[in-house]
C-alpha positions as CSV (number, residue, x, y, z in Angstrom):
1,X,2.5,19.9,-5.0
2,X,0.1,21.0,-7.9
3,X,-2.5,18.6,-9.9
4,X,-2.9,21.1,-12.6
5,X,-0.7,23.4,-14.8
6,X,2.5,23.0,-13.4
7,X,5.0,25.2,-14.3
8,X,7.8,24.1,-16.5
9,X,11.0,22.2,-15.0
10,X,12.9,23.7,-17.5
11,X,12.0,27.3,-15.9
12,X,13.3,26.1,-12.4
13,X,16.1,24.0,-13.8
14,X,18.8,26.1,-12.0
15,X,16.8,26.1,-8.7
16,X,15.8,22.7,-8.3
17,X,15.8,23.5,-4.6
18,X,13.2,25.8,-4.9
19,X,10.7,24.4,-7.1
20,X,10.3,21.3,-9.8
21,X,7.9,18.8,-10.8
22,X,8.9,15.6,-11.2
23,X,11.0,14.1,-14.1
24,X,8.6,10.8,-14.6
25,X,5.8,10.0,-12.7
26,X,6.9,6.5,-13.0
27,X,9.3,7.2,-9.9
28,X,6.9,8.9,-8.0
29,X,3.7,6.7,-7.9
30,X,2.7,7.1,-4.6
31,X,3.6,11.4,-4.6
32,X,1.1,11.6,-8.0
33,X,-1.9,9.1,-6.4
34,X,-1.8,11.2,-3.1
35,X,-1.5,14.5,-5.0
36,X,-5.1,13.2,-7.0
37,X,-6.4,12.2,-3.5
38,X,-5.8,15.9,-2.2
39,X,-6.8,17.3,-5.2
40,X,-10.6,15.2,-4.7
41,X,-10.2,16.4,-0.9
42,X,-13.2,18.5,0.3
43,X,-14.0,19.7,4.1
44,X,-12.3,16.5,5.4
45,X,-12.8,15.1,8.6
46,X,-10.9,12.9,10.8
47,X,-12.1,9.6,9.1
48,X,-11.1,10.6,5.7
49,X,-8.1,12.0,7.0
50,X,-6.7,8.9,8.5
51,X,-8.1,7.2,4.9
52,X,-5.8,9.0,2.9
53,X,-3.1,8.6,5.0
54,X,-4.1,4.1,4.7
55,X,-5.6,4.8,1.4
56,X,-4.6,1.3,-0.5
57,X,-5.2,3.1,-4.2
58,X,-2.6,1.6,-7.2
59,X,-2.6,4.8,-9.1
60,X,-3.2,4.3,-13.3
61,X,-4.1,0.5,-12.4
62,X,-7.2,1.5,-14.5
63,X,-4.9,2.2,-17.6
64,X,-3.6,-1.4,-17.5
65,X,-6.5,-2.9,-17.1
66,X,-8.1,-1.0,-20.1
67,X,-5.3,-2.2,-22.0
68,X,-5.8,-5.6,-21.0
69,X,-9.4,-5.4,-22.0
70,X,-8.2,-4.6,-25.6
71,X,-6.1,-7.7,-25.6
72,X,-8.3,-10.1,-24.5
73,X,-10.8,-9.1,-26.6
74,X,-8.6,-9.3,-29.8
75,X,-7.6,-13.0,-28.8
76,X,-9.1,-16.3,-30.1
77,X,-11.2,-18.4,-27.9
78,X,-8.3,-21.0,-27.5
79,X,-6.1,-18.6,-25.4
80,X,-9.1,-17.7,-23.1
81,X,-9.6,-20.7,-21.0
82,X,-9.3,-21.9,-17.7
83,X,-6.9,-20.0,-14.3
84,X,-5.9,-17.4,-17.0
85,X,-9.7,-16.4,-17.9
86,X,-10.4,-16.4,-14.1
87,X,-7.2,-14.0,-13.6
88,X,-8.2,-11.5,-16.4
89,X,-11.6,-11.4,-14.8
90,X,-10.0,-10.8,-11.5
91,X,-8.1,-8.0,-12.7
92,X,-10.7,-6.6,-14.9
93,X,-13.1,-6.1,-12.0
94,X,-10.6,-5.3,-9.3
95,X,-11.3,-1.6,-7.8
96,X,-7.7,-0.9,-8.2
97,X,-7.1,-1.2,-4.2
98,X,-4.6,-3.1,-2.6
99,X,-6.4,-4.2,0.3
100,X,-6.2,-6.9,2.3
101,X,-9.0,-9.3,1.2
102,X,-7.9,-8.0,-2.4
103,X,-8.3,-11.3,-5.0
104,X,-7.8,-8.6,-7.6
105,X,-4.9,-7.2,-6.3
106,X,-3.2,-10.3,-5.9
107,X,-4.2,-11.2,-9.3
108,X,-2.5,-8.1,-10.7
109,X,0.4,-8.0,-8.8
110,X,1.7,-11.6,-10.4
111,X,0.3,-10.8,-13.3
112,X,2.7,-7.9,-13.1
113,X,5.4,-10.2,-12.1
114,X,5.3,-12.1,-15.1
115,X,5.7,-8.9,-17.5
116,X,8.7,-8.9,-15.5
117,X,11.8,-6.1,-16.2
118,X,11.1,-2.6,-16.5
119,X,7.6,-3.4,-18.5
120,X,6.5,-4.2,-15.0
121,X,7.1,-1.0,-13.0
122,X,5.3,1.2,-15.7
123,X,2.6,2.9,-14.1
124,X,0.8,3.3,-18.0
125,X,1.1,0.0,-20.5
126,X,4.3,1.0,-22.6
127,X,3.2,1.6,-26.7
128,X,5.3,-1.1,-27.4
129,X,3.8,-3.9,-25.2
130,X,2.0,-6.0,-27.9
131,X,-1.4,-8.2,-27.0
132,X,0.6,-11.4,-27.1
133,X,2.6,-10.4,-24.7
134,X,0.1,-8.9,-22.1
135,X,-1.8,-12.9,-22.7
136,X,1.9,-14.3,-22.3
137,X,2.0,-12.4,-18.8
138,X,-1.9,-13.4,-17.6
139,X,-1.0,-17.2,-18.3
140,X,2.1,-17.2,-16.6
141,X,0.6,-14.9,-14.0
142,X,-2.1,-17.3,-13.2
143,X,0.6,-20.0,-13.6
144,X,2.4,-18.9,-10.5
145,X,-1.1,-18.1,-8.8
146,X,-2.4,-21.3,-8.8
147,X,1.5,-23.2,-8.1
148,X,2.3,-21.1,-5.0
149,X,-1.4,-21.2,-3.5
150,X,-3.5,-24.4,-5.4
151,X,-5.2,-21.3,-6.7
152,X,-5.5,-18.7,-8.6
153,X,-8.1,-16.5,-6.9
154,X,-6.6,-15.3,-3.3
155,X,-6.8,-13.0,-1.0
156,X,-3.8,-10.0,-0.9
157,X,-3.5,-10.2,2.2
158,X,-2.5,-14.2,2.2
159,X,0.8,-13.3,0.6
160,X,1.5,-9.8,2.3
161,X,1.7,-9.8,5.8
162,X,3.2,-7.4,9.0
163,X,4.4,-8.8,12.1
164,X,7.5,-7.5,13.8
165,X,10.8,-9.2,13.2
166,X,11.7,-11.9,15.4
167,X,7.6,-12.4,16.1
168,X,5.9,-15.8,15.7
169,X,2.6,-14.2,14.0
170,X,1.2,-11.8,11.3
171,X,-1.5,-10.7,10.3
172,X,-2.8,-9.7,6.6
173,X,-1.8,-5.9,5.2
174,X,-3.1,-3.7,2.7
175,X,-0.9,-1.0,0.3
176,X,2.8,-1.4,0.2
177,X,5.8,0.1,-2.0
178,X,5.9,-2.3,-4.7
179,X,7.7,0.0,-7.2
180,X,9.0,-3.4,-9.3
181,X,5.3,-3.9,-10.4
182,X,4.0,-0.4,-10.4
183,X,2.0,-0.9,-6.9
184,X,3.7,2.4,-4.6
185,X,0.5,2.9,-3.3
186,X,0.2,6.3,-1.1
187,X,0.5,3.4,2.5
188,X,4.2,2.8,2.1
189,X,5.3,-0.5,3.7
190,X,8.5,-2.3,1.9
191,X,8.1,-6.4,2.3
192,X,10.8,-8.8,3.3
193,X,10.5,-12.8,2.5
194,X,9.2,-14.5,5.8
195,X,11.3,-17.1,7.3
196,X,9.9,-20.1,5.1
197,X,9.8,-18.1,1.9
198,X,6.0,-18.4,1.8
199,X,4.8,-14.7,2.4
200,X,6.3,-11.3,2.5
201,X,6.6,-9.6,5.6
202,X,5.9,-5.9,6.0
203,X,8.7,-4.8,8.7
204,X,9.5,-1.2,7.6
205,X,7.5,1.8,5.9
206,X,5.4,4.3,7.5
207,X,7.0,4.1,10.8
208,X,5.0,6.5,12.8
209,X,1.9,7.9,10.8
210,X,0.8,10.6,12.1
211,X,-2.8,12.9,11.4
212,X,-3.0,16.0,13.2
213,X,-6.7,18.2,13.0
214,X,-5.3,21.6,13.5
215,X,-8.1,22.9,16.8
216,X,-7.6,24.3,19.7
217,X,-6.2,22.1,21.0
218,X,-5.2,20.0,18.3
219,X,-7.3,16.6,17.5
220,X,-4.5,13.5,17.1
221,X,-4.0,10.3,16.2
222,X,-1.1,8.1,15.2
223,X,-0.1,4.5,15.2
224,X,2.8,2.9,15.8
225,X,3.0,0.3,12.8
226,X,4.4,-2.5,15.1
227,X,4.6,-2.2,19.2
228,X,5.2,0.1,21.9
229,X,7.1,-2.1,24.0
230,X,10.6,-3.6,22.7
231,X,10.0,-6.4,25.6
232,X,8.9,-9.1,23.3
233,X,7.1,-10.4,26.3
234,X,5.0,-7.4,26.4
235,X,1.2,-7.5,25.9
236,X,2.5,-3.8,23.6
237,X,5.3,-6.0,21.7
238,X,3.3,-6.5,18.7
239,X,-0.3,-5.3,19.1
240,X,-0.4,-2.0,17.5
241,X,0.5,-4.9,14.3
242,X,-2.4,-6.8,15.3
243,X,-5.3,-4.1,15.9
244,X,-4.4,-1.0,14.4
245,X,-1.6,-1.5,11.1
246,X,-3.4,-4.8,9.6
247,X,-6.9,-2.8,9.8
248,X,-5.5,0.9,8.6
249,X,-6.3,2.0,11.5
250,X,-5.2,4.9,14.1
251,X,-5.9,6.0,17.7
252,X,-6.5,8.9,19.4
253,X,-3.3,10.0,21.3
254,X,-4.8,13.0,23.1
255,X,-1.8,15.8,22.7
256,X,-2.3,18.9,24.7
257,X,-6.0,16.4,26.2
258,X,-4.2,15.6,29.6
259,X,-8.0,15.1,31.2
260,X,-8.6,12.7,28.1
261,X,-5.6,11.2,28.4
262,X,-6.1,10.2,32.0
263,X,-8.8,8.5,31.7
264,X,-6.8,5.9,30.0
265,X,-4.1,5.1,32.5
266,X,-3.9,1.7,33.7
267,X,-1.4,1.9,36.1
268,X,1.2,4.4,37.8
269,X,4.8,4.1,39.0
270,X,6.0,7.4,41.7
271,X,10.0,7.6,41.2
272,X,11.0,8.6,44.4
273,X,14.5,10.8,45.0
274,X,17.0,9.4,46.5
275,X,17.2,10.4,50.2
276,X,20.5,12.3,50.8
């Protein structure tokens, strides 16, 4: 709720219900990069509205790769060659956003992978994590990089995907709750292994994401992550995946705008009574 001078837990302790912060940011990833994001917020409009609610952001990224800046620049030539020079450069210059066309993000998520255990899901490098270590988990990183893909330097959005279950496409995502290598970013989307292993399929997260502009009446959007229509069939089935989810994106839905809303009809069905 707060970004500065918090009160206490320990004040709160025996009315947890009422008020207290968190116990380790380290669980809350996501909570602390959107509470920064509000914190930054100033007269927003409806675009940066709708950005925060998409926004991609891996918050303390920068931390890490600070830390793997020291590293590299403590090790001897020999262990700076090749895929795992090309992934430390990736990360190092990455702007800390998962997005979709993200070689950096992809870079640091197996990098993360190969720190592996709960080293991986710190949101700050541990004081224990030594330089050889951090190299170790770059080589091996870049190791898995370049045996899943033929190379190391791809796009995020190659490995995570949405589509809805049961669909024969997808389409390239940004963000996601990665909480086993310290990604949560404030876009929650948990990831599933796709049918042939090869990708990891968004199917579940922000299920209806809403941004409401509080006028008179009210300005809206939302989007529906995968379709309207549960008629796989439908033109509806999966395109809300298609054009709005895989770009961030949201629609206007015109609450309490009937005149608006109308002019978007395509067709109408009359339900008559029955006769008696």
């Amino acid at each position: 709720m707060m970004n500065h001078d918090q009160p206490p837990r320990t004040r709160y302790a025996e009315h947890p219900y009422l008020y207290n912060e968190s116990p380790s940011p380290d669980a809350h990833q996501r909570a602390e990069m959107v509470t920064d994001l509000l914190d930054a917020a100033v007269a927003v409009n409806a675009e940066q509205a709708i950005a925060i609610a998409f926004n991609t952001q891996v918050w303390h990224a920068e931390r890490w790769q600070a830390r793997l800046e020291s590293a590299w620049n403590h090790a001897k030539d020999a262990e700076k060659g090749g895929d795992t020079a090309q992934v430390y450069d990736l990360i190092r210059t990455w702007n800390r956003r998962a997005e979709p066309d993200s070689q950096g993000a992809l870079a640091y998520y197996f990098f993360k992978k190969a720190l592996g255990g709960d080293r991986a899901r710190k949101t700050e490098p541990p004081a224990s994590l030594t330089d050889g270590q951090l190299l170790e988990a770059l080589q091996k990183g870049a190791a898995l990089l370049k045996g899943r893909f033929g190379d190391v330097a791809v796009p995020y959005g190659r490995y995570f995907r949405v589509g809805r279950r049961g669909g024969d496409r997808t389409w390239p995502v940004g963000g996601g709750s990665l909480q086993d290598v310290g990604m949560a970013t404030p876009r929650a989307i948990s990831f599933a292994p796709s049918r042939d292993g090869k990708q990891q399929v968004g199917h579940t997260g922000q299920s209806s994401t809403q941004i409401v502009i509080m006028t008179d009446p009210p300005e809206s959007y939302a989007v529906i992550p995968l379709g309207e229509s549960d008629h796989k069939e439908s033109g509806h089935w999966d395109d809300q995946a298609e054009k709005l989810f895989s770009q961030g994106k949201a629609v206007r839905t015109h609450f309490l705008r009937p005149d608006e809303l109308m002019k978007h009809v395509t067709s109408k069905k009359v339900l008559n009574p029955p006769r008696p």
